[in-house]
C-alpha positions in Angstrom: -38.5 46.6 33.9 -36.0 45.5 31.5 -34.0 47.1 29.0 -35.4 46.4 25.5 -33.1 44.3 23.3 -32.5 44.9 19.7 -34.6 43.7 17.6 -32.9 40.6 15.4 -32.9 40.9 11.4 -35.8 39.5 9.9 -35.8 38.5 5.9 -39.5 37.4 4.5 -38.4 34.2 2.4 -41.1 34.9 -0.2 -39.8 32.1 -3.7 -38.9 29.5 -0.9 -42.4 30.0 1.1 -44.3 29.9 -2.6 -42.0 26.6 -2.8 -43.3 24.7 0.1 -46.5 26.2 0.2 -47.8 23.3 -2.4 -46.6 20.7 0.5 -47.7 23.0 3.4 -51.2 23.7 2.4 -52.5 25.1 5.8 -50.0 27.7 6.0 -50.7 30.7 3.4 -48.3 33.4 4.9 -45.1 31.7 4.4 -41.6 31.9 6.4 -39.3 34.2 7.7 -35.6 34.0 8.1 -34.8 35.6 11.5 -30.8 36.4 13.2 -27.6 35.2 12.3 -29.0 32.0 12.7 -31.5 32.1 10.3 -34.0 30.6 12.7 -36.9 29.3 10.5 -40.3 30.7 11.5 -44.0 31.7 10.7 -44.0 35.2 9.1 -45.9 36.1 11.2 -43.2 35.9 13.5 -42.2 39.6 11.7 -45.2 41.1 13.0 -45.3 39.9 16.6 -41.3 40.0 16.9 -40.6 42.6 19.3 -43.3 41.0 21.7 -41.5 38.3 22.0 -38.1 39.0 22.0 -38.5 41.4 24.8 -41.1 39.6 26.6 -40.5 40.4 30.5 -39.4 37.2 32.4 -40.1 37.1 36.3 -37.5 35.9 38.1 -39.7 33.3 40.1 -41.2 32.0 36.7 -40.7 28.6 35.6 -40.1 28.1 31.3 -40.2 24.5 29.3 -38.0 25.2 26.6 -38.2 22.8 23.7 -38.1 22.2 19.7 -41.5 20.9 18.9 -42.6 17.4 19.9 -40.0 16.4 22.3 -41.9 15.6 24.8 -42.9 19.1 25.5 -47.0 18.6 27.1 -45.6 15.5 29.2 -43.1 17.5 31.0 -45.2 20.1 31.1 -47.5 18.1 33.2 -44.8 16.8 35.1 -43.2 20.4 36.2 -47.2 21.9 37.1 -47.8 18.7 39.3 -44.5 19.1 41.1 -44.5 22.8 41.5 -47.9 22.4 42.9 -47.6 19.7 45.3 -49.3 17.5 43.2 -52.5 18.7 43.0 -54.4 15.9 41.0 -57.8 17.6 41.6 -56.7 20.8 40.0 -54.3 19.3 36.9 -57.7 16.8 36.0 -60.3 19.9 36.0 -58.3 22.5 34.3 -56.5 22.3 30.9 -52.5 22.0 30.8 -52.6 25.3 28.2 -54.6 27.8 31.0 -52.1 26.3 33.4 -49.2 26.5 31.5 -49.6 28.4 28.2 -47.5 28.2 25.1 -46.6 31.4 24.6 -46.4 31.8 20.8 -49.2 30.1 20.0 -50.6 32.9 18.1 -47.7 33.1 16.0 -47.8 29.8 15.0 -51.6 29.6 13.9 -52.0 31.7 10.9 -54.7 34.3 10.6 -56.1 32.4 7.8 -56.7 29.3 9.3 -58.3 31.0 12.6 -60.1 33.2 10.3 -61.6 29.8 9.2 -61.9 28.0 12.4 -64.0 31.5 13.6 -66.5 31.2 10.4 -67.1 27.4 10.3 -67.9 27.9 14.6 -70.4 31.2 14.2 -72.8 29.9 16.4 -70.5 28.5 19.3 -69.3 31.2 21.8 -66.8 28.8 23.2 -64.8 28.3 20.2 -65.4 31.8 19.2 -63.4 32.2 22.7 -61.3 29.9 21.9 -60.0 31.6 19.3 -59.4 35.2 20.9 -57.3 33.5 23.3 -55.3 31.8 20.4 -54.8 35.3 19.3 -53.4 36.8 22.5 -51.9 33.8 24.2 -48.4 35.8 24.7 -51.1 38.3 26.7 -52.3 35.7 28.6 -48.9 34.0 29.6 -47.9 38.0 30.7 -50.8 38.5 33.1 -50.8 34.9 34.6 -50.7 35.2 38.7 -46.7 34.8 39.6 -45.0 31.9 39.8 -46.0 31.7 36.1 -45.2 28.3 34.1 -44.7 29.2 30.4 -43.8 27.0 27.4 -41.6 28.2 24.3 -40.2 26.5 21.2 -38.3 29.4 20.8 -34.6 28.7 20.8 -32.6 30.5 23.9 -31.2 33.0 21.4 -34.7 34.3 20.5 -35.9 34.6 24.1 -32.9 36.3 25.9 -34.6 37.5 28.6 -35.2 33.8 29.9 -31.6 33.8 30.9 -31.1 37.1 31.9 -34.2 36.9 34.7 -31.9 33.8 36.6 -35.7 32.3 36.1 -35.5 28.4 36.2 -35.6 26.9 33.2 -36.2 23.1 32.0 -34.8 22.5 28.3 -36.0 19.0 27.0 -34.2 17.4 24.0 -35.6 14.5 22.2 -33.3 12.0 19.7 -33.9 14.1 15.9 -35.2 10.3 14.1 -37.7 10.1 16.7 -39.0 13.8 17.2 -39.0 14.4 12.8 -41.4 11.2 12.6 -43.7 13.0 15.4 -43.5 16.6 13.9 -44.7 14.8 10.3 -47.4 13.4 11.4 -47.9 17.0 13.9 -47.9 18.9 10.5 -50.2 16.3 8.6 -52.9 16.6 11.5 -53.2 20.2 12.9 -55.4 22.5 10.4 -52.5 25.2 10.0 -50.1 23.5 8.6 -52.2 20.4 6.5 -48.9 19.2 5.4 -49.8 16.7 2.2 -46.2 15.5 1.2 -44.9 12.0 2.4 -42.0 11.4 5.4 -39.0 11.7 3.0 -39.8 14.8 1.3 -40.6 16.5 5.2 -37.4 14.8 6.7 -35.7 16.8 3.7 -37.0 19.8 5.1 -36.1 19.2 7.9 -33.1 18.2 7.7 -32.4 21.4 6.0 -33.9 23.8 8.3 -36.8 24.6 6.7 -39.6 23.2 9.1 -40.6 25.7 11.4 -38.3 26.4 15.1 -35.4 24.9 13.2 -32.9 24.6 13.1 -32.8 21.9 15.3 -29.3 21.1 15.8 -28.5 24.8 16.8 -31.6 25.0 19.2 -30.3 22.3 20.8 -26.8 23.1 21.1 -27.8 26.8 22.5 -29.6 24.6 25.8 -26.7 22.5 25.8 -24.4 25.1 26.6 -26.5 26.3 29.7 -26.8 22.3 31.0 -24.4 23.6 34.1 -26.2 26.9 34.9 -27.5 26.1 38.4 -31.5 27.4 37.3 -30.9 25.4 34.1 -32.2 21.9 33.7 -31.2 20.1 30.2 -33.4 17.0 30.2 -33.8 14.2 27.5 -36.8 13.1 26.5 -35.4 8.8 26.4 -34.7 9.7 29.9 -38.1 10.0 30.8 -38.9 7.3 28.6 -36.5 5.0 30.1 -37.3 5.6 33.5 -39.9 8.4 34.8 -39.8 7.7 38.3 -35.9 8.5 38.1 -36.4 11.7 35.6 -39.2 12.7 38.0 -37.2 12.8 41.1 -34.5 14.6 39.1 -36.7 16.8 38.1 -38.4 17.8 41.7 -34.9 17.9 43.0 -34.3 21.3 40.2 -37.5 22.4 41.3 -36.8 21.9 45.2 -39.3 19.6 45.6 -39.5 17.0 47.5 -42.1 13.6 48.2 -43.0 10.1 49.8 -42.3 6.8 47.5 -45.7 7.0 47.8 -46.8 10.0 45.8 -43.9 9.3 43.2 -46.0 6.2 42.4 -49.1 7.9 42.0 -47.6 10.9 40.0 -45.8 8.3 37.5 -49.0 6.3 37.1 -51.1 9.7 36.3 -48.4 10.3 33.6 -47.9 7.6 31.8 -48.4 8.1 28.2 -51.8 6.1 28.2 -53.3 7.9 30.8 -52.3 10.9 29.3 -53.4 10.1 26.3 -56.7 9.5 27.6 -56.4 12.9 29.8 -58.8 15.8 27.9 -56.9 18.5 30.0 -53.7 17.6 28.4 -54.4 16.1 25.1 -55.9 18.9 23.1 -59.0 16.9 22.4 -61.7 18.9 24.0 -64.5 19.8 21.7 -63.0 23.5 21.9 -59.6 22.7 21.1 -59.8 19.2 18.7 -60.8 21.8 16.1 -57.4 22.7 15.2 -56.9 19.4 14.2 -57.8 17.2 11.4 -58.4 14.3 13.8 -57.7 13.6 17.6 -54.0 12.4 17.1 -52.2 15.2 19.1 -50.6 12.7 21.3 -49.5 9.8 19.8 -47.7 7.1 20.6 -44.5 8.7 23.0 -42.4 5.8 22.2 -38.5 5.8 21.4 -36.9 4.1 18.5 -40.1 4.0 16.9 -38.5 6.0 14.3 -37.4 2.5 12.3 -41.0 1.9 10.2 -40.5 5.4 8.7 -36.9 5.5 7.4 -35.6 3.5 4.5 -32.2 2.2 4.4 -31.7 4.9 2.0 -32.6 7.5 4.5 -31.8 6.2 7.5 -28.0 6.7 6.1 -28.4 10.0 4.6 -29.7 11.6 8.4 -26.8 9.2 9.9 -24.4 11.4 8.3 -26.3 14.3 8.8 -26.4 13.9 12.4 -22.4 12.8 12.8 -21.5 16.3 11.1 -23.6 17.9 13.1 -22.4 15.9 16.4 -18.6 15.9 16.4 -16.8 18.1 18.3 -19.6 18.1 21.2 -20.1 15.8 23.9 -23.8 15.2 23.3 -24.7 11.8 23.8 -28.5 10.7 23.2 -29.4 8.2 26.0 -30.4 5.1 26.7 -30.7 4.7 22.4 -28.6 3.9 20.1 -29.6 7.0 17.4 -27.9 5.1 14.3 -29.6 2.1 14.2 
């Protein structure tokens, strides 16, 4: 059993949350400020903290660490099919969140908005499940059968028991342009957040930290640092996008896993974005789980560079300099991409 941490400082951003709650119309609790950091989250967050930060990590447990929508359900899929010597049968019949569950779902899906999704669905016991596994989904993630595959988009700092458990641990990273034009359209689509405002004003929120998980740069740099730890696998999302049969193989290797040419070309065909797209265990559009969403657009388009339709000139420059402040004096390098222009 493991020693409980202490407990980071949490302060309720209550002007700021009245702010951004005219943009952010599914969300009706507001924000929290949480550490040194000042890691932006639900407020909920303040309720559920202690669950989290002292969740107990098995050492034979495999975590997907990520800031939202860098490629965080693809590699899921990619990590469960690996591990389980791809077992297509089992990965097309069951869905990718009972096989590997997000654990802070509940945090990130205000009581509100379920409270809405339960009255609308009276009558149908499977949403009305549904949604009392929303509610506990940490629960669920702590009594899954061992070796447990769990996905956070908490940063390392808020999850230190990851890295003390010498669990394995794949961190994904995805080029900011691309992953802020997929968390926009994230926020204008899912019910709990029914963002309303257009990309500029949400890249300005972003860029400031005051989208939720952020912020980005330091969530990124904390899985950086741990790229050498020999159970810690830093992976980039244009990797995958530039060659999957390569990332996969990289990836099987963390996991010591090994297979035929054969199966690779079977397992890169099942996950190609298109067929996942098309995949109702993965995509989130089940008639139990498309009601959190304003229409079935959870996965979208998984390209790189596709950034370019969304920023003006204007703002293209403005997050240029914002993201060469916030890349000297590392050696991150975004592959395969040229993140400027």
């Amino acid at each position: 059993m493991e020693k409980d941490n202490e407990l980071p400082k949490i302060e309720y951003l209550q002007e700021e949350s009245k702010k951004m709650m005219e943009y952010f119309k599914g969300e009706k609790h507001g924000w929290v400020h949480v550490g040194e950091k000042k890691w932006f989250l639900p407020a909920k967050y303040a309720k559920q903290c202690s669950i989290y930060y002292n969740f107990e990590v098995n050492r034979d447990d495999t975590w997907i660490v990520t800031y939202p929508r860098s490629g965080t359900t693809w590699t899921q899929e990619l990590i469960w099919l690996l591990s389980h010597d791809l077992n297509f049968e089992t990965a097309k019949s069951v869905p990718l969140v009972k096989r590997f569950p997000f654990l802070e779902l509940s945090m990130a899906i205000n009581d509100s908005c379920l409270k809405g999704i339960r009255d609308e669905n009276k009558a149908n016991p499977e949403i009305q499940c549904l949604m009392s596994n929303v509610e506990l989904t940490y629960e669920i993630a702590r009594s899954m059968p061992t070796p447990r595959f769990i996905k956070t988009h908490f940063p390392l700092s808020l999850m230190p028991n990851i890295l003390n458990s010498n669990c394995k641990v794949v961190y994904v990273a995805r080029n900011p342009k691309d992953m802020a034009v997929s968390y926009y359209h994230f926020h204008k689509t899912v019910k709990a957040y029914d963002y309303c405002g257009d990309f500029e004003t949400f890249w300005n929120y972003f860029q400031n930290d005051k989208v939720s998980w952020s912020p980005y740069w330091e969530h990124l740099k904390e899985g950086w640092k741990h790229r050498h730890d020999p159970n810690f696998l830093f992976l980039f999302y244009e990797e995958m996008n530039h060659d999957l049969l390569a990332a996969s193989k990289r990836v099987a290797k963390f996991l010591g896993k090994s297979y035929t040419d054969e199966q690779y070309e079977k397992l890169v065909d099942h996950l190609t974005f298109s067929n996942l797209q098309n995949n109702k265990m993965v995509n989130l559009t089940r008639d139990a789980t498309k009601i959190l969403f304003k229409k079935d657009t959870y996965m979208r388009q998984g390209k790189s560079q596709a950034w370019h339709s969304m920023f003006s000139p204007k703002l293209n420059e403005q997050a240029n300099d914002w993201i060469r402040e916030n890349l000297k004096d590392t050696d991150i390098e975004f592959p395969f991409i040229d993140i400027y222009s």
